[in-house]
Every structure is written in structure tokens, then in C-alpha cells.
C-alpha positions as CSV (number, residue, x, y, z in Angstrom):
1,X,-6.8,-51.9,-8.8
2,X,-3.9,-49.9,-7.4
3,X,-1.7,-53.1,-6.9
4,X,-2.9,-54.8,-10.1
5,X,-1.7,-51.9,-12.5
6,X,1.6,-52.0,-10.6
7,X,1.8,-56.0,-11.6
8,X,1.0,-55.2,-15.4
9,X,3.2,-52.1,-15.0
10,X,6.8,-54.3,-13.8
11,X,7.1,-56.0,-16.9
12,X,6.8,-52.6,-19.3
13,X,9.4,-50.8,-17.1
14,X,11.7,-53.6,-16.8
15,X,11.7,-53.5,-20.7
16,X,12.1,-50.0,-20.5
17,X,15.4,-49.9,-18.3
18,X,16.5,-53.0,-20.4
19,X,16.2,-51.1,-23.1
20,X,18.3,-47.9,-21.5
21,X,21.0,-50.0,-20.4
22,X,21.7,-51.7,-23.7
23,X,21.4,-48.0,-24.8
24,X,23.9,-47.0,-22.7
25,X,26.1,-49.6,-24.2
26,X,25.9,-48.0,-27.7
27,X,23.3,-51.2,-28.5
28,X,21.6,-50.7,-32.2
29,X,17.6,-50.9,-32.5
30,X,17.6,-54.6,-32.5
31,X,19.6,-54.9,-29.9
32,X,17.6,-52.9,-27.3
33,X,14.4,-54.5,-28.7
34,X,15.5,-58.0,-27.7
35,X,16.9,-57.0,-24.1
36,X,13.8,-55.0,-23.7
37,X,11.3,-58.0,-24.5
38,X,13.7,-60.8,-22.6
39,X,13.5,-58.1,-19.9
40,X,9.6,-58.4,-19.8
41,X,9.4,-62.0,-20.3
42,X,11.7,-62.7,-17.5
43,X,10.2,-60.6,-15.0
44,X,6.5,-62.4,-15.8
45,X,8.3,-65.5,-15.0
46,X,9.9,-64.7,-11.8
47,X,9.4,-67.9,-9.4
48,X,8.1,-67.5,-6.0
49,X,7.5,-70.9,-4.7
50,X,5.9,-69.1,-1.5
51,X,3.6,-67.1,-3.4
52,X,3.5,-67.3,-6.5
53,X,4.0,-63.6,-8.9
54,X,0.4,-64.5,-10.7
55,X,-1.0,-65.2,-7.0
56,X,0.7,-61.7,-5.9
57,X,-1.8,-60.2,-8.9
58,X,-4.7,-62.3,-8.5
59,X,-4.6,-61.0,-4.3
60,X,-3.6,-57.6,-5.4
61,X,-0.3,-58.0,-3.1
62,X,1.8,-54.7,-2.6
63,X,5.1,-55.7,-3.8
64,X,3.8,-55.9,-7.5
65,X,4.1,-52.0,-7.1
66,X,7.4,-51.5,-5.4
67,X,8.8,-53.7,-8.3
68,X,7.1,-51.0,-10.8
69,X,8.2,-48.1,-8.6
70,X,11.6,-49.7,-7.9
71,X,12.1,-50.6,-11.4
72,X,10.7,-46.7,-12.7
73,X,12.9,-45.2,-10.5
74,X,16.1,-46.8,-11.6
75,X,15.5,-45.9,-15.3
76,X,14.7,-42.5,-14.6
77,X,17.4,-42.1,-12.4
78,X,19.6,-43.4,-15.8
79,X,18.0,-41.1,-17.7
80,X,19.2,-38.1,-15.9
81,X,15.4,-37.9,-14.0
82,X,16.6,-36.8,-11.2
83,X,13.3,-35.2,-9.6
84,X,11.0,-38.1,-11.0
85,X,13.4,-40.8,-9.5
86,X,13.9,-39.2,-6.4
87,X,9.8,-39.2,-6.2
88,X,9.4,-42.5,-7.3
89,X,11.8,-44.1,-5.2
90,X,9.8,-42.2,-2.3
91,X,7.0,-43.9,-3.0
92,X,8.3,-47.2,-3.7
93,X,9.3,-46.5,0.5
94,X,6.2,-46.5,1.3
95,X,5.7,-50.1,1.0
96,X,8.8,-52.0,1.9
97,X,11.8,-50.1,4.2
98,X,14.7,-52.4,2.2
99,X,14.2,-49.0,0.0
100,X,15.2,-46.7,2.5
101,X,19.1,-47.5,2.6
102,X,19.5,-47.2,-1.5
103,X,17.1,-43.8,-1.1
104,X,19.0,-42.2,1.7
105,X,22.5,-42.8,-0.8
106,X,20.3,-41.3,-3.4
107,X,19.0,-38.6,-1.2
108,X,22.5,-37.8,0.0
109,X,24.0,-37.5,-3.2
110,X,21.6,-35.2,-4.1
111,X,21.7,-32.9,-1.2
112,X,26.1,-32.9,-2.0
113,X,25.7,-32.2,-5.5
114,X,22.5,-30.8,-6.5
115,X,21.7,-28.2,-3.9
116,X,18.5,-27.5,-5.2
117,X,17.1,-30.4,-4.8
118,X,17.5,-30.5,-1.3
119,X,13.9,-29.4,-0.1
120,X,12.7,-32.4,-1.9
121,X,14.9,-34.8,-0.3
122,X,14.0,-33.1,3.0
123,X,10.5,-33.4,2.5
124,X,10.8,-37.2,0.9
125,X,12.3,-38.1,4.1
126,X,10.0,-36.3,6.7
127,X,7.3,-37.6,4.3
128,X,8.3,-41.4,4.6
129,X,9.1,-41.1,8.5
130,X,5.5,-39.4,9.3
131,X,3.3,-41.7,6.6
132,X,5.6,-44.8,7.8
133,X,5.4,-44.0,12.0
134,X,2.6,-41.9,12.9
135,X,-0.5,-44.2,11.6
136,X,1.2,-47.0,14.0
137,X,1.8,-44.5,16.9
138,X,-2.0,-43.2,16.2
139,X,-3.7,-46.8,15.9
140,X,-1.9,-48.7,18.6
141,X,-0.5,-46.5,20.7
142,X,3.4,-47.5,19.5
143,X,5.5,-46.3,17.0
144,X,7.2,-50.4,16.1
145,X,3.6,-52.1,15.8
146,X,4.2,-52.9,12.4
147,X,7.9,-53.7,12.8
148,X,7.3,-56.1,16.2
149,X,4.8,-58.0,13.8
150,X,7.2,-58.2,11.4
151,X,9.5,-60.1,13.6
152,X,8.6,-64.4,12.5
153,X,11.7,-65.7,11.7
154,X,12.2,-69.5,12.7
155,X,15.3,-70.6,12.1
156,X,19.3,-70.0,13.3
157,X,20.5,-66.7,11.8
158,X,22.8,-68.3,9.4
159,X,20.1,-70.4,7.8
160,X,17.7,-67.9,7.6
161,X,20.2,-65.4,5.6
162,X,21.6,-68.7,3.8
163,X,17.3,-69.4,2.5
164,X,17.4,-65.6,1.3
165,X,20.2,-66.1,-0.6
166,X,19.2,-69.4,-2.5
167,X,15.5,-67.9,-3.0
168,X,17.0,-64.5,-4.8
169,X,19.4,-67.0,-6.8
170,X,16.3,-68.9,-8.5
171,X,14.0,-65.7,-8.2
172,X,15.2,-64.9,-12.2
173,X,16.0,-67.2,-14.7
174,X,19.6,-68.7,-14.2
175,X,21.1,-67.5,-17.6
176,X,20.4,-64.2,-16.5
177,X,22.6,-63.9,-13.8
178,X,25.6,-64.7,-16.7
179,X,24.2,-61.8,-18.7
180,X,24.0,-59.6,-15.3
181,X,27.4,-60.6,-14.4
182,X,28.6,-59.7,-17.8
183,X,26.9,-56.4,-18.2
184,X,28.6,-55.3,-14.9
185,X,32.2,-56.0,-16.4
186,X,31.4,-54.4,-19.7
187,X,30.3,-51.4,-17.5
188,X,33.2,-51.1,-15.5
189,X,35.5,-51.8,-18.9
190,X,33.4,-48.5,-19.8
191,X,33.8,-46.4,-16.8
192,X,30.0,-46.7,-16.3
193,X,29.8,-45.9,-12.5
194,X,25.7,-45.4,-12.7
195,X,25.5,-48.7,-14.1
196,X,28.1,-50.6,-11.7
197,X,25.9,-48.9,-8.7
198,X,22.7,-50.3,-10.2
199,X,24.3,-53.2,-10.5
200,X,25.8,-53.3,-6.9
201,X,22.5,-51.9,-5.3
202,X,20.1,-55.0,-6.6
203,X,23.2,-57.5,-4.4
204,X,23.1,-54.8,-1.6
205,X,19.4,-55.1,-1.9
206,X,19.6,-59.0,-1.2
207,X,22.0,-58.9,1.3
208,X,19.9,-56.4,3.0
209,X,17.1,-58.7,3.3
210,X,19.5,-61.3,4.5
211,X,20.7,-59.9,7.3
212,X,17.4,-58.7,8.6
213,X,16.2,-62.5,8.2
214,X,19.0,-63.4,10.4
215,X,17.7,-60.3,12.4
216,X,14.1,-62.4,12.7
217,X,12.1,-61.0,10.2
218,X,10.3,-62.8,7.0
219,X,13.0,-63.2,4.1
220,X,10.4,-63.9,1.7
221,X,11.0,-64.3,-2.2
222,X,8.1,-61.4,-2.5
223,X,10.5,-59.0,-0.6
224,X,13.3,-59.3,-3.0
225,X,11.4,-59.3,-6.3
226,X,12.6,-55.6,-7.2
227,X,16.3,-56.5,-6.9
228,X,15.4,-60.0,-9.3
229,X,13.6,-57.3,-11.3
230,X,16.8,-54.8,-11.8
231,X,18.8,-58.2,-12.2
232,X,16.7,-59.4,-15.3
233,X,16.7,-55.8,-16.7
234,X,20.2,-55.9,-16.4
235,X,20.6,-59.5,-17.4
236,X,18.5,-59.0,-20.2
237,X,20.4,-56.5,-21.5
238,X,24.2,-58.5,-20.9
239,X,23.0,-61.6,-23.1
240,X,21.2,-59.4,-25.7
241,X,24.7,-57.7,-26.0
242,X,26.4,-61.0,-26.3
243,X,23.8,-62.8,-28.3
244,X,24.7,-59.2,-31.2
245,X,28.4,-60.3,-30.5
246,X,28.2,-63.9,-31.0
247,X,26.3,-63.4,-34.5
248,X,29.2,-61.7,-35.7
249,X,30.9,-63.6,-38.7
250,X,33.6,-63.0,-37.2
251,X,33.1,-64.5,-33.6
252,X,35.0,-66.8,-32.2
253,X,33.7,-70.8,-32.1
254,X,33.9,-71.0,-28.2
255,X,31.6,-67.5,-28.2
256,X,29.0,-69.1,-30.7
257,X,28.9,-72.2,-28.6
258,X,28.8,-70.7,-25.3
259,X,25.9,-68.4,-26.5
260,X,23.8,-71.6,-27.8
261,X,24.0,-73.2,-24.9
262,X,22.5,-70.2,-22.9
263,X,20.1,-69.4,-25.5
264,X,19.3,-73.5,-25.1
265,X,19.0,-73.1,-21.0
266,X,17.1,-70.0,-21.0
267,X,14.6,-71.5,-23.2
268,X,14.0,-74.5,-21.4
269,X,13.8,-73.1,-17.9
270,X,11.3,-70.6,-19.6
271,X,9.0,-73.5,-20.5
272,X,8.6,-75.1,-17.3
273,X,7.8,-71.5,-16.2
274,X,5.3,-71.3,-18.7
275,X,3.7,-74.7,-17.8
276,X,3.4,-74.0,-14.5
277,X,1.3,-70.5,-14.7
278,X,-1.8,-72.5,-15.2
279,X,-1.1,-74.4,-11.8
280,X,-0.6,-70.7,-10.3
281,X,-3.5,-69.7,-11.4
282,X,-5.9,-72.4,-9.7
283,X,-4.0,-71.7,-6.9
284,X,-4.8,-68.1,-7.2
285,X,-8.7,-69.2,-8.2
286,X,-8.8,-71.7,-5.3
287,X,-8.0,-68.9,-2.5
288,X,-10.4,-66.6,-3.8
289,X,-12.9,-68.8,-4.0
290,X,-11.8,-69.7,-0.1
291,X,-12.3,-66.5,0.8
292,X,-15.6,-66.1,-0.9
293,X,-16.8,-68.9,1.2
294,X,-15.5,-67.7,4.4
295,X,-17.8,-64.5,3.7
296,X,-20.8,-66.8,3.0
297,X,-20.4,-68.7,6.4
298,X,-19.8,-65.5,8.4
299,X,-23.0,-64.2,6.1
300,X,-25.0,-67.4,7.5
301,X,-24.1,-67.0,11.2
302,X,-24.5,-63.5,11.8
303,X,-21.4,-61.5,12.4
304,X,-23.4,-60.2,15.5
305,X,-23.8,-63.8,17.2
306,X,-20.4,-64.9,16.0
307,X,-18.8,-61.7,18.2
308,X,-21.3,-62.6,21.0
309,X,-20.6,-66.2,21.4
310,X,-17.3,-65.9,22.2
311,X,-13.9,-65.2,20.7
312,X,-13.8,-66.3,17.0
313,X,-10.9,-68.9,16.2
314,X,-9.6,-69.4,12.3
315,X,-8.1,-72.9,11.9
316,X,-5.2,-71.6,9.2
317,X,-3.5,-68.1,9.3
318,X,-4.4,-66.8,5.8
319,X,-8.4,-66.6,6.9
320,X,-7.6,-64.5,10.1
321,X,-6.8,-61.2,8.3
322,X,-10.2,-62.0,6.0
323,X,-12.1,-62.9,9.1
324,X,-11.4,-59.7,11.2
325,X,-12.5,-57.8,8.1
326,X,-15.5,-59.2,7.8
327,X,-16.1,-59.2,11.6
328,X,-15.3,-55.3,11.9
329,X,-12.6,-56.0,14.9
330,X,-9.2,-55.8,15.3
331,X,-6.9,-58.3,14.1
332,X,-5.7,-59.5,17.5
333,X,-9.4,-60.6,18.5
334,X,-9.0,-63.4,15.7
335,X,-7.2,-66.5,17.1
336,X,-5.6,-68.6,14.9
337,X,-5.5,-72.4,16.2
338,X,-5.8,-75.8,14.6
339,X,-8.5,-76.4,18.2
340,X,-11.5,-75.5,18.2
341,X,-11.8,-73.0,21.6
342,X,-13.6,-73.8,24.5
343,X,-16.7,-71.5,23.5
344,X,-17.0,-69.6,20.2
345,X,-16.9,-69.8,16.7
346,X,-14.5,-72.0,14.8
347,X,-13.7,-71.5,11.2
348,X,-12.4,-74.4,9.5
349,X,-10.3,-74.6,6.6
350,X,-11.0,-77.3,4.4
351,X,-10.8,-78.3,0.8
352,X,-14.2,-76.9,-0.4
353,X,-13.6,-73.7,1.8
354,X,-14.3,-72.9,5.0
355,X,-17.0,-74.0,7.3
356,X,-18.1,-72.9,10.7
357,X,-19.3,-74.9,13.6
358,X,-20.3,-73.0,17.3
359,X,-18.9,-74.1,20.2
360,X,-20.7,-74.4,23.7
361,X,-22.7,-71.9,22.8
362,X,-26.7,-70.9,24.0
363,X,-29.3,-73.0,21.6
364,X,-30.2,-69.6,20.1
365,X,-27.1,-68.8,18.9
């Protein structure tokens, strides 16, 4: 329920820091109502070709909330929130550590110019390091269980940070990297610092995640959905300022023209979107409905005379987490392998589900 409200949540509060950036910009009514619902729109349309942003919903994924947290934090922190986004960018740590860098420059300029508020910075910190570490250190016995696991990169460095970079390009729609690019100039034509670090932090953010897929870990689209989230927010709010200019009588030709042909490009890109949440969603369906089968075989063996047959072996990776659950054992005593093992239980993945079939084991079993 938790990471469901958080994926209903993302596209409110990226309306609502659309809405206080084009604000900050001296935007009229109109104005900040159209950046506000482009802002929304665009973020429900974010395109994960790994896993889908419907999928992330329909499996109650985690990074649904950091965007929401991510995203609440950044327009409080606009709003002159200090406390609120300081606690909601703590939180937002607890699920993904690309957070920590943009909450310790938070943190720190706190603790130099608000000397008050440097308890809760102290105890945001100790908070994450203790909630982050001390389950791991507790439950296996090491304090980098979670980080070692982490480590699944494939590739050479370059073309793992060069496959982050193209999946955070085609994370938003395109024409809202023009209007991100333009709200950070008008910004700095204003003197807007807060805005130029938002602004800087969501390419910091994807650089981040670049260079720790060069490093060896995942670089997955799911991992840089807050900083596509700031961009449409910000994006949003650069073409609803340019769409106010360009119906200007006034306005020059090439402005008019220019602003057609992005109002022209977002829509169509928005369409195939559209058309292809109904494929999502039978994807999203389909795995369930795996998983519901997987629970019914392990209900017809016996999770008993599965564990005493031998170690139980998942033919595809997304059923080993599932199977484990089921089973009551740790992850590790799940094998995943396209071969069935010498004696045990093998769980095949096929296209009506999953099936299981024993292995050399006793005829009672």
C-alpha cells in the first residue's frame, strides 16, 4: 500500500514543484496550471523499457516513493521548508543512497547557516547510517551485504556509464529537456541560485548513477526516475513559460514556429506513451498472475517435502526472491539455473506460469 500511494503520490508533487517553479518565475494562474498538469502527465509517462513505471505500481516497487519523497522534498525546500525537506529527503535515503550526496550538501548548509537546525541534521544522519548498516550487520553478520549484492554490472566501465546516460535521456519526454534547459538559463538570467542547484542536482544525480555503473552496480532506469522526475517538473515549467511567451501578439515568427513544433513533438511522443500503457499493464497482469501460480505449485508439493528433497532450483531469477518467501528460507538457499539439479525441486518458468517437477527424489515425495 506504502509503495503504491507513493506511485499516485509522484505525479501530484511533481505538479506541485511545477507549479512553484513557474511561480518563482512570476508565472500568472494559467501559467502555473499548465506547467503543473504537463508536470503530472509527463511523469505518468516516464519510459522504463526495463520495468516499466505502471509495472513498478502494479509490484509495489520502492522507487515509486523516493520519486514522491525526492520530488516533496525539492518543493519544500523551494518553499522555504526547511525542516520538512530536510525530513523528507531523510527518508527518501532510506531507499536508494544516490540521495545521500545531494542530502549531505543539504545537511551541510544547514549546519553553516542555520545553527539550529543542526540536531536534526545530526540525528538524520546517525538515523540513515544505523537504519541503513545495522539490519545488514545484524542479519548477515556484515555491514556491505546489501551493497556486495548490489555489485551486477556486465559490461566495460565506459559502456555501462554511456547505457545510464542514454536511459536518463529517454526517461522524460524529449521536449522536456528544451524546456529544462531553458528554465535553467532564465534562472540564472534571474539570479535564481535555488533553482540553478535543482537544476544542477537532477544532472549530478545521473552522473552519480553513472559512475557507480562503471563502478559495477545496476544503472537501471528505475534508479534515476527522481532526477527524470525534477527534470519534467522543471521542464514542465520552461515550455509552459515559453508556450505564455510565444502567444504573445507580439512574438516573434521564429518563437511561434519553434513553439508549434514542440507542442507538435510532445504530443506525438505522448501518444505512443499512451498506447503502450495497456501493453504495460498485461505485462504487469501476466507477472502477477506468474507469481500466483508459483504459490499454487509450491501449495501442491508441500513446502515441507520441497525443503526435504533437496535444494530448490528456480529456472528464471524473478521467481527466486517469491520462492524463498514462500519456502520460509534464506534467499541464498534458492538456486537459480536454467538445469534442473541433480536431486530437488525445479521450478519452471513457462508461459502459463510456473510448474514444478521433483528430481531423483524418494517415490513418497
Amino acid at each position: 500500500m506504502v509503495a503504491r500511494v507513493g506511485w499516485l503520490a509522484a505525479p501530484v508533487l511533481g505538479a506541485l514543484l511545477a507549479g512553484r517553479i513557474a511561480e518563482r518565475a512570476g508565472a500568472g494562474r494559467g501559467e502555473r496550471a499548465i506547467a503543473a498538469a504537463l508536470a503530472a502527465a509527463a511523469i505518468v509517462l516516464l519510459a522504463d523499457g526495463l520495468t516499466p513505471w505502471l509495472r513498478q505500481f502494479a509490484g509495489g516497487l520502492a522507487e515509486p516513493v523516493m520519486v514522491a519523497l525526492v520530488l516533496a522534498a525539492v518543493e519544500r525546500g523551494l518553499a522555504g521548508r526547511e525542516g520538512a525537506a530536510l525530513a523528507l529527503g531523510a527518508a527518501a535515503a532510506l531507499v536508494r543512497p544516490e540521495v545521500w550526496p545531494a542530502l549531505l550538501v543539504y545537511g551541510g548548509w544547514l549546519w553553516s547557516a542555520r545553527p539550529e537546525r543542526r540536531p536534526a541534521v545530526a540525528t538524520a544522519i546517525a538515523g540513515i547510517a544505523a537504519l541503513w548498516f545495522v539490519p545488514d550487520l545484524l542479519g548477515s553478520g556484515s555491514l556491505f551485504t546489501g551493497a556486495d549484492r548490489a555489485r551486477e554490472g556486465s559490461g566495460s566501465p565506459p559502456v555501462e556509464a554511456l547505457e545510464v546516460i542514454g536511459r536518463a535521456a529517454v526517461l522524460p519526454l524529449a521536449a522536456l529537456w528544451l524546456g529544462f534547459a531553458g528554465c535553467a538559463v532564465a534562472a540564472r538570467r534571474r539570479g535564481d541560485r535555488a533553482l540553478l542547484i535543482v537544476a544542477a542536482g537532477a544532472l549530478a544525480w545521473v552522473a552519480l548513477v553513472a559512475v557507480m555503473a562503471a563502478g559495477g552496480y545496476a544503472g537501471l532506469p528505475r534508479f534515476l526516475a527522481p532526477a527524470a522526475a525534477v527534470a519534467c517538473a522543471l521542464g514542465a515549467a520552461g515550455l509552459a513559460r515559453l508556450g505564455t511567451r510565444a502567444r504573445d501578439p507580439g512574438a516573434p515568427r521564429a518563437l511561434v514556429a519553434i513553439t508549434a513544433v514542440l507542442v507538435l513533438a510532445l504530443a506525438v511522443q505522448a501518444g505512443f506513451r499512451v498506447a503502450a500503457l495497456p501493453g504495460d499493464a498485461r505485462s504487469a497482469t501476466a507477472i502477477s498472475a506468474a507469481r500466483e501460480q508459483l504459490e499454487l505449485a509450491v501449495d501442491e508439493v508441500g513446502a515441507g517435502t520441497i525443503s526435504d528433497c533437496g535444494e530448490p532450483v528456480v529456472g528464471a531469477i524473478e521467481g527466486q526472491t517469491a520462492l524463498a518467501w514462500l519456502l520460509d528460507v534464506p534467499i541464498g538457499e534458492v538456486d537459480v539455473s536454467k538445469t534442473p539439479p541433480s536431486r530437488g525441486v525445479f521450478f519452471e518458468r513457462t508461459d502459463g506460469g510456473w510448474t514444478a517437477r521433483s528430481v531423483a527424489c524418494d517415490a513418497e515425495s
